[in-house]
C-alpha positions as CSV (number, residue, x, y, z in Angstrom):
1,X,40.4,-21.0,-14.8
2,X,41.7,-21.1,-18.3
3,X,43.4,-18.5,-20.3
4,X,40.4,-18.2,-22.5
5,X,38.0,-17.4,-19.1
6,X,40.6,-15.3,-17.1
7,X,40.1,-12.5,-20.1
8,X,36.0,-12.8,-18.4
9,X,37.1,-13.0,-15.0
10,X,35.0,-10.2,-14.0
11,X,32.2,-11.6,-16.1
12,X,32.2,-14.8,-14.5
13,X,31.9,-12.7,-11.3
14,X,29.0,-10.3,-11.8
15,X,27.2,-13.8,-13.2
16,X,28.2,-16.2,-10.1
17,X,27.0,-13.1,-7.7
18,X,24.0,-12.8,-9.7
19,X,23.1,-16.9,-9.4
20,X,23.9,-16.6,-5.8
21,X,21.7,-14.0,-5.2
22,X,18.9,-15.1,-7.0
23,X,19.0,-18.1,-5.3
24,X,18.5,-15.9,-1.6
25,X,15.8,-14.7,-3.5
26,X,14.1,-17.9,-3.1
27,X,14.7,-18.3,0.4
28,X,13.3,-14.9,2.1
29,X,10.3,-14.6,-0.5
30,X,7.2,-15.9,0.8
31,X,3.4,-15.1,1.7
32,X,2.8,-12.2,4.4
33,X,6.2,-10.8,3.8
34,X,6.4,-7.2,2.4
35,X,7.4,-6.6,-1.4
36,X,9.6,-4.0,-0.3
37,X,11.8,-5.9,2.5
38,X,12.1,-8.2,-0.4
39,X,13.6,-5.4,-2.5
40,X,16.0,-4.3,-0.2
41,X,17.1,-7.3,1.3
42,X,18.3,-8.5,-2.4
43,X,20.0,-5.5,-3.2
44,X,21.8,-5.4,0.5
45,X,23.0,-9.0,-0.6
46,X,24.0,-8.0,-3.9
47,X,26.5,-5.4,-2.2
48,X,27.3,-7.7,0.8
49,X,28.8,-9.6,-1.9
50,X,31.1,-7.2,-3.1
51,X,29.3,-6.0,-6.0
52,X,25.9,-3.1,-6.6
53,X,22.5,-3.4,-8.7
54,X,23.0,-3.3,-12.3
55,X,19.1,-2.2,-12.0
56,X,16.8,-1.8,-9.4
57,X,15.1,-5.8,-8.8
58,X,12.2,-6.1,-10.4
59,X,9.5,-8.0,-8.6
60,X,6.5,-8.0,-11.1
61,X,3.3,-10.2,-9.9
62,X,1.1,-12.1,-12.3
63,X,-0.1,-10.0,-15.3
64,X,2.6,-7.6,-15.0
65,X,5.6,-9.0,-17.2
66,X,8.8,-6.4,-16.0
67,X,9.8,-3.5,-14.8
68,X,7.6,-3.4,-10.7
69,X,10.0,-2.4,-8.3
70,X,8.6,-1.2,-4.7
71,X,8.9,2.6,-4.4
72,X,10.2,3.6,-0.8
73,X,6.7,3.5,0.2
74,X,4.9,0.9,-0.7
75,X,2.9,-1.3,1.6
76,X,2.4,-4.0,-1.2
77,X,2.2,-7.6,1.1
78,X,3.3,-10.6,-1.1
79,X,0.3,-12.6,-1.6
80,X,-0.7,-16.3,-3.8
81,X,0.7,-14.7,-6.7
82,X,3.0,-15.7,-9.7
83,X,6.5,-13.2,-9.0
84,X,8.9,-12.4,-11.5
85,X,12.1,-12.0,-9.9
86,X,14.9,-10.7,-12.2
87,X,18.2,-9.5,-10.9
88,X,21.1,-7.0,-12.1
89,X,24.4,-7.4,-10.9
90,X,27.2,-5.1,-12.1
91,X,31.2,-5.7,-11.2
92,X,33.7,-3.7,-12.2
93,X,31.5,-2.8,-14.8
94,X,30.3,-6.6,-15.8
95,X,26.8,-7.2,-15.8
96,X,25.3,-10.8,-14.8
97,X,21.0,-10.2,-15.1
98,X,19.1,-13.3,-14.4
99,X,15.3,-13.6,-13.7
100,X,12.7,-16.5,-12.4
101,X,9.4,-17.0,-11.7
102,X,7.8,-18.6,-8.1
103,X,4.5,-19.9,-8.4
104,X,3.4,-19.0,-4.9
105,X,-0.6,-19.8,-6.1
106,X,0.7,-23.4,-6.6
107,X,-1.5,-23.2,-9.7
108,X,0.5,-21.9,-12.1
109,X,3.3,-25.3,-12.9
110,X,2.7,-25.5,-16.5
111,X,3.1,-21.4,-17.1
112,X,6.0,-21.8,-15.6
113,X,7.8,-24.3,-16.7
114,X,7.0,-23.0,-20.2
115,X,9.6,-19.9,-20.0
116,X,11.8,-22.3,-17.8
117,X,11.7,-24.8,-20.6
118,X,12.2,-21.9,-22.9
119,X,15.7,-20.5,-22.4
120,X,17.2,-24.3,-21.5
121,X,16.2,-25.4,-25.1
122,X,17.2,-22.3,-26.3
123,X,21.1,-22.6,-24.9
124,X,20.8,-26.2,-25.9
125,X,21.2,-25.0,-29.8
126,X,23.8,-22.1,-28.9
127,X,26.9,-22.4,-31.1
128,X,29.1,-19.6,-33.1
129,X,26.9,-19.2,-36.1
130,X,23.6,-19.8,-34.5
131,X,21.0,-16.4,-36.1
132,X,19.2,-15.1,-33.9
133,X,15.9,-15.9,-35.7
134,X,16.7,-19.4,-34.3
135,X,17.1,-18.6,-31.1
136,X,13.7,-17.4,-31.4
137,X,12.2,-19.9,-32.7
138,X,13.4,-22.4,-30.4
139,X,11.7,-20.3,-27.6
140,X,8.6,-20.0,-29.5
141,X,8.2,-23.5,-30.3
142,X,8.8,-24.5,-26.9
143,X,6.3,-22.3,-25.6
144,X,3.4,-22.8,-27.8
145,X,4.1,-26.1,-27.7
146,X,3.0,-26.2,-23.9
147,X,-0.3,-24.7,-24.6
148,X,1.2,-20.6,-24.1
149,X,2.4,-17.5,-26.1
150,X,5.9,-15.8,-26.1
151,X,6.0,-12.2,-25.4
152,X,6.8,-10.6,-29.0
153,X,7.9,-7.4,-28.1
154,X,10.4,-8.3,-25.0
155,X,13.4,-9.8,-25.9
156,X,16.7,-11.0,-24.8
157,X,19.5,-8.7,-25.2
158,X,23.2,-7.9,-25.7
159,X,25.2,-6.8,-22.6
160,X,28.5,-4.9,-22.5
161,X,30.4,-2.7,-19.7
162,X,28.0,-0.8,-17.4
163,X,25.4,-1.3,-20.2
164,X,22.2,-3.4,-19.8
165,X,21.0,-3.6,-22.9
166,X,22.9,-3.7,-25.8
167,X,22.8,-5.4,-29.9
168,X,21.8,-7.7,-30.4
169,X,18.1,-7.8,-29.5
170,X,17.2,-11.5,-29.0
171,X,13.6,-12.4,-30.2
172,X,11.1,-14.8,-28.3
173,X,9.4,-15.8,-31.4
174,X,10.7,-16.6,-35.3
175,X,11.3,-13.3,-36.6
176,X,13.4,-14.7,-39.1
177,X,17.0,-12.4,-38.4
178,X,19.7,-13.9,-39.4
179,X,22.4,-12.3,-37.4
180,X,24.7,-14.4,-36.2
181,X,26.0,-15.3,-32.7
182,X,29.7,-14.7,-32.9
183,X,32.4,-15.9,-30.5
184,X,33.1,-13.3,-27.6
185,X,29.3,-11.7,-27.7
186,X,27.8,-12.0,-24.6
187,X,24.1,-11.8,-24.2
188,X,21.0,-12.5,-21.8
189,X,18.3,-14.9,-23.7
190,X,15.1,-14.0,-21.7
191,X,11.6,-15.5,-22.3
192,X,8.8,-14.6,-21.4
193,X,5.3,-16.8,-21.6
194,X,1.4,-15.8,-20.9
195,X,-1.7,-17.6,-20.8
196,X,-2.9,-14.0,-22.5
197,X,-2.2,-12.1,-25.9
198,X,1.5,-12.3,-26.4
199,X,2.2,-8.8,-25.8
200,X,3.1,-5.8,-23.2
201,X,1.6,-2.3,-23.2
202,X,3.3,0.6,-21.2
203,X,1.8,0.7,-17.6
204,X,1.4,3.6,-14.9
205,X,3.4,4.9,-11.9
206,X,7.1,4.0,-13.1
207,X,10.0,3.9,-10.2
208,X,12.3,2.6,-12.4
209,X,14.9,5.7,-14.7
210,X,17.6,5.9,-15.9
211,X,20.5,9.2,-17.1
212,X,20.2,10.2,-20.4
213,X,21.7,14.0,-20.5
214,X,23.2,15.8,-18.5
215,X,21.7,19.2,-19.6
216,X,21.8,22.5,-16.3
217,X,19.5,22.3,-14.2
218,X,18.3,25.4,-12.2
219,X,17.0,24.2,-9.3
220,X,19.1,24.0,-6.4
221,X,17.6,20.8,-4.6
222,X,16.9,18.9,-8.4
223,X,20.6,19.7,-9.3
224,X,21.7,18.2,-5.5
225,X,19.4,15.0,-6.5
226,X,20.8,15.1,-9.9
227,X,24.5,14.7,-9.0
228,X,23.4,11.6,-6.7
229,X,21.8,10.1,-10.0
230,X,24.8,10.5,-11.6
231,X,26.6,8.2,-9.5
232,X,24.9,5.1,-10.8
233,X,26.9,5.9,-14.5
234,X,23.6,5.6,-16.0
235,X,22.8,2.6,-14.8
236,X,18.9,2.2,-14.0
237,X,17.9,3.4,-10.4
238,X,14.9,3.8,-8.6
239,X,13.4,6.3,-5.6
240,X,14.4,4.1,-2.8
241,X,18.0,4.7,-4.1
242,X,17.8,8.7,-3.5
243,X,15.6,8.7,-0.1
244,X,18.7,7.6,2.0
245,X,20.1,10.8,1.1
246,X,16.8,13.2,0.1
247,X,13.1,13.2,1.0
248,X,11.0,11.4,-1.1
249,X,8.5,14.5,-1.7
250,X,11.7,16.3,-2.5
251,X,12.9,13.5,-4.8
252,X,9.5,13.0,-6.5
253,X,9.7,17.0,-7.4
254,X,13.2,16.3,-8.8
255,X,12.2,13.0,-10.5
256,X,9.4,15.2,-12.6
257,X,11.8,18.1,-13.3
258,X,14.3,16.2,-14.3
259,X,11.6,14.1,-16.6
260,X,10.8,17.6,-18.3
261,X,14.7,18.6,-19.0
262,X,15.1,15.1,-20.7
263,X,17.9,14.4,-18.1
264,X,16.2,10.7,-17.4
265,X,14.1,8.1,-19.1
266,X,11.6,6.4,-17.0
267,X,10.6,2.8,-17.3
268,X,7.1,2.1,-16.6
269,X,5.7,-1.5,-15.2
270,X,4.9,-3.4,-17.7
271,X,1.6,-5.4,-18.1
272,X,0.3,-8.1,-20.7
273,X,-2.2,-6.5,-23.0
274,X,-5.0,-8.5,-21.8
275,X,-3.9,-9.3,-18.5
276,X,-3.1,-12.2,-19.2
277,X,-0.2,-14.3,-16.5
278,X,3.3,-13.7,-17.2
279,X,6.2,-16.2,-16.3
280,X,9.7,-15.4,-17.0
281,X,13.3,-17.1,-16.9
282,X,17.1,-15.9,-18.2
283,X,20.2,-16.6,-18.3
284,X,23.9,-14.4,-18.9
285,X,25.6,-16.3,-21.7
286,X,29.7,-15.9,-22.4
287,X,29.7,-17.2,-26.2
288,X,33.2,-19.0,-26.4
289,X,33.7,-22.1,-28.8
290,X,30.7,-23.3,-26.3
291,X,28.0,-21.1,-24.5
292,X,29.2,-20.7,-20.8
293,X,26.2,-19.7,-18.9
294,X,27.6,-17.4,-16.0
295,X,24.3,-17.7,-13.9
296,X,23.4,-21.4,-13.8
């Protein structure tokens, strides 16, 4: 390793852990298995490897575009579906996120290939000095071009130390910025196609938060709950990270309370506007005098 890499050691890292467990993913996901032994089984890897979740897997089916991860009880059975499987790896504080799509309805090649294509064209133009805007419209193009629609309002985004998502925002379409990619900025470019509208609306029944005060709580079980959240140094979390330690009944209460002292944000799934099918790819990028993508 050069001199230039060993100052993103840890980088390099969190996105080689990342790659590695994404590429697991592949192996245990099939038809008839349980979304949630999915779940855990990544996120066991992810710490078998020396590392923890920079965010709770996602594992959003078909028209649902981010943000589905299994709550401690759900019974969901992976079926001929289209499955969004984006991973969060954090060590030492260094983030690697990377996300793909499996086609399990063997139907859906061209969908997916479309936000494949995507973010491979799109690192194919990355230099220092490249706007964003062209970024954008590199994904765009290449997604329209195959007969789909980018997702407007998901984008790519910054990363920095225990922080997900940072500046800058990375747009799926031509919005025309013209913020430049500098050297040192590193960044995930995520796309996201659909057969459907081109946009997300808010869904129900989120399992996905995330610490955003730390204001007294009263409740003696909410505030025992609370000091476990804390733990994760407000990195996203989900139930089935509390109900090792607390019962879920007890941990919903807390969830709700917690929800009503503005203590956590909750992130909702995340569904196409007219349910239309969702594919999604990304990549970790370390912008040097080249793009180094840490999770090929």
């Amino acid at each position: 390793m050069n001199a230039e890499l060993e100052e993103y050691k840890d980088w390099i890292t969190a996105g080689k852990i990342a790659s590695d467990v994404r590429e697991y993913s592949k192996e245990i996901i099939k038809p008839g298995v349980k979304l949630l032994d999915v779940a855990n089984k990544i996120e066991d890897k992810i710490r078998e490897l020396g590392a923890i979740p920079a965010f709770p897997v996602n594992l959003s089916s078909d028209n649902f575009a981010a943000h589905y991860t299994p709550s401690p009880d759900d019974e969901t059975i992976i079926e001929k579906q289209i499955l969004k499987v984006d991973v969060g790896v954090c060590y030492k504080g260094a983030i690697g996120d990377t996300a793909f799509t499996l086609d399990l309805s063997n139907q859906n090649s061209e969908l997916i290939e479309a936000s494949r294509k995507a973010v491979e064209n799109a690192i194919k133009i990355l230099k220092v000095g490249t706007t964003l805007g062209e970024i954008g419209k590199v994904i765009e193009d290449t997604i329209v071009n195959l007969g789909f629609q980018p997702i407007r309002n998901l984008s790519g985004h910054g990363l920095d130390l225990f922080q997900i998502h940072t500046k800058p925002s990375i747009p799926n379409y031509d919005n025309g910025d013209t913020t430049e990619i500098k050297k040192g900025m590193i960044f995930a470019i995520e796309p996201f196609a659909t057969n459907g509208g081109g946009k997300i609306r808010e869904g129900s029944h989120p399992n996905i938060y995330m610490q955003t005060n730390n204001r007294p709580i009263r409740d003696m079980i909410t505030r025992k709950i609370f000091e476990e959240i804390k733990q994760f140094k407000q990195l996203p979390f989900s139930t089935r990270d509390l109900v090792a330690k607390f019962p879920l009944n007890q941990v919903k209460m807390a969830l709700k309370r917690l929800m009503m002292a503005n203590n956590i944000h909750e992130y909702p799934p995340l569904p196409e506007v007219s349910d239309g099918l969702v594919s999604q790819h990304e990549h970790t990028i370390l912008m040097l005098d080249e793009p180094v993508v840490l999770t090929k």
